[in-house]
N, C-alpha and C positions, 0 to 999 in steps of 0.2 A: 313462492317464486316472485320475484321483485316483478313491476309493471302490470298485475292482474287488475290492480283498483283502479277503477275509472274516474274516479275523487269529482265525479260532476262536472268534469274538465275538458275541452279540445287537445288531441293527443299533444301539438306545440304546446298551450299554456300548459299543461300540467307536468310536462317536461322538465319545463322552464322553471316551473315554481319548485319542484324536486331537487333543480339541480340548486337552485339560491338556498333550498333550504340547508342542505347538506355542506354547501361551500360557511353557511353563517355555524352552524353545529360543529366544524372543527377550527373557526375562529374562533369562535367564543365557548366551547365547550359543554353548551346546551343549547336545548330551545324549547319553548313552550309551545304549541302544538295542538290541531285535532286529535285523538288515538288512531284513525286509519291512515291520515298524512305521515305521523310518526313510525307507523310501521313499514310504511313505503318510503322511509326516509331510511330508518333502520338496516336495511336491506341495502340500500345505496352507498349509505356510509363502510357498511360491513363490508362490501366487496372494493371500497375504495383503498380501505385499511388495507385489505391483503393484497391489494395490488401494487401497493405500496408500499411494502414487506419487501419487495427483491427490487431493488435502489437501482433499476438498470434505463435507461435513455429510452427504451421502449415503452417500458412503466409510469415513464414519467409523463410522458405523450398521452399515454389512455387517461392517467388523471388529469388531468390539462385538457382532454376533452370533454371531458364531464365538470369538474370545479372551474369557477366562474373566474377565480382570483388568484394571479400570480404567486402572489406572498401567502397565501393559502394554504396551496399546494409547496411552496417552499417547509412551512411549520410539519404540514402534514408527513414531507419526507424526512424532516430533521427531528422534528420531537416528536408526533403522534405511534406513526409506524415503530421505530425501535423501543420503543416502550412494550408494543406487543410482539415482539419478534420471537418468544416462545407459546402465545398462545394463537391456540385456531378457531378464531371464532369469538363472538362472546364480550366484543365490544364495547356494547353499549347499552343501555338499560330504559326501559321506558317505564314511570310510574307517573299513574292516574291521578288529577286533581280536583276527579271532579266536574261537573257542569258550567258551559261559560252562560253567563246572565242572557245575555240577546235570545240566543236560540236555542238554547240547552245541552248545547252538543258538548261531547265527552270530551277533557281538555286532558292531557297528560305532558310531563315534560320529558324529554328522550336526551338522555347526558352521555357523553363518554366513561366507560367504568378504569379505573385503576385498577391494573392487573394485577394479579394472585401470583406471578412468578417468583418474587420476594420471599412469600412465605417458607419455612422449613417444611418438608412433610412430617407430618405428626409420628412420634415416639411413642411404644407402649410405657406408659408409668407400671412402675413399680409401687407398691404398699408405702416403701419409704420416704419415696420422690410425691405421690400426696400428701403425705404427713406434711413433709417442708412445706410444701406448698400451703397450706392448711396455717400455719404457724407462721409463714410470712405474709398469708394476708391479714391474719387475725394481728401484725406488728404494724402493718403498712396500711389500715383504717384510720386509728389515729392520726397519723398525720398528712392523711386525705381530708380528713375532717379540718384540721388545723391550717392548711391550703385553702380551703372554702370557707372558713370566718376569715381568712388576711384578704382575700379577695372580694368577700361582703363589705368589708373595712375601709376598705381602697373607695371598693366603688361608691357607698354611702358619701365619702370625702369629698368625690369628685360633684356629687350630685347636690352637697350642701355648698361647694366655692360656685358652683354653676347658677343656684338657686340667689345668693349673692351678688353678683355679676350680672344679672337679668337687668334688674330695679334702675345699675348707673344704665347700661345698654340701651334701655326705654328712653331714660330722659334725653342722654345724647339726641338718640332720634328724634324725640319730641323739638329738643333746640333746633335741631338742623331743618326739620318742617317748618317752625317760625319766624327764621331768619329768611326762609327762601320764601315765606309767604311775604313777608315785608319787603323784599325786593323785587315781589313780582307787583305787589300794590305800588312799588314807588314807580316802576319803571311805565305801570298804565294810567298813573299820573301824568308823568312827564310827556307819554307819549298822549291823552289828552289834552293834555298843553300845548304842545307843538300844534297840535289838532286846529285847536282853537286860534291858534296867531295863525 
């Protein structure tokens, strides 16, 4: 049940921080996170999606009370919601990163998932319908293989004109350091000079 975690919070500041955090998670499409902030983010987000699922003037009002940012909830009703518009639930995904350095605490990032409704539902194969299958991948290795040396190819190229290109890039900068260091010694020249008279 979303709002059970007390996240250490004053019921306003943790609110507040729920609601910024979910308004940045469907701008940007993740966010990196404590694990209990994330799952009480998770929970927010999921009820936002489905409130957002029936595109009606009322709907739009509840998420507009909860997310922070106009154009937000603009994305949220034009691209995020029909995207899920045949599934229920099942949103978003939260995986574990692991410990942050300062304090140890368990960091995870909680993404929007791309829904499954695209897919066909699965077909019983047949004996014969393996077999192809079997024989077009044993044809369509080779030249997976042959994809991956033109792409080692490419990239080696790109890393040998880059590795070339360094050397002039250095001296450039080296000249433009010593042109501005000699214009900075003439100019506290001059301006000694004037000092002086």
């Amino acid at each position: 049940m979303p709002g059970t975690r007390k996240l250490g919070r004053p019921t306003d500041h943790r609110r507040a921080m729920l609601r910024g955090l979910v308004t940045y998670l469907f701008e940007n499409g993740k966010v990196e996170t404590t694990v209990t902030r994330a799952k009480e983010v998770r929970a927010m987000a999921e009820k936002m999606i489905t409130i957002a699922k029936t595109n009606t003037l009322h709907s739009r009002r509840q998420v507009l009370a909860y997310v922070t940012k106009e154009d937000v909830v603009k994305k949220l009703f034009d691209e995020i919601a029909p995207k899920y518009q045949d599934v229920n639930g099942g949103y978003t995904r939260i995986i574990k990163t692991g410990t942050r350095r300062g304090d140890a605490a368990e960091m995870a990032i909680i993404e929007l998932v791309e829904p499954k409704a695209a897919e066909e539902k699965p077909v019983k194969k047949t004996a014969s319908r393996a077999a192809k299958k079997t024989t077009s991948t044993k044809k369509a290795a080779p030249k997976a293989e042959e994809k991956v040396e033109e792409v080692k190819e490419e990239a080696a190229a790109v890393v040998e004109e880059a590795a070339e290109e360094a050397p002039a890039a250095v001296e450039e900068a080296a000249e433009e350091v010593a042109d501005a260091a000699e214009e900075a010694v003439e100019a506290a020249a001059e301006a000694t000079e004037e000092a002086a008279e």
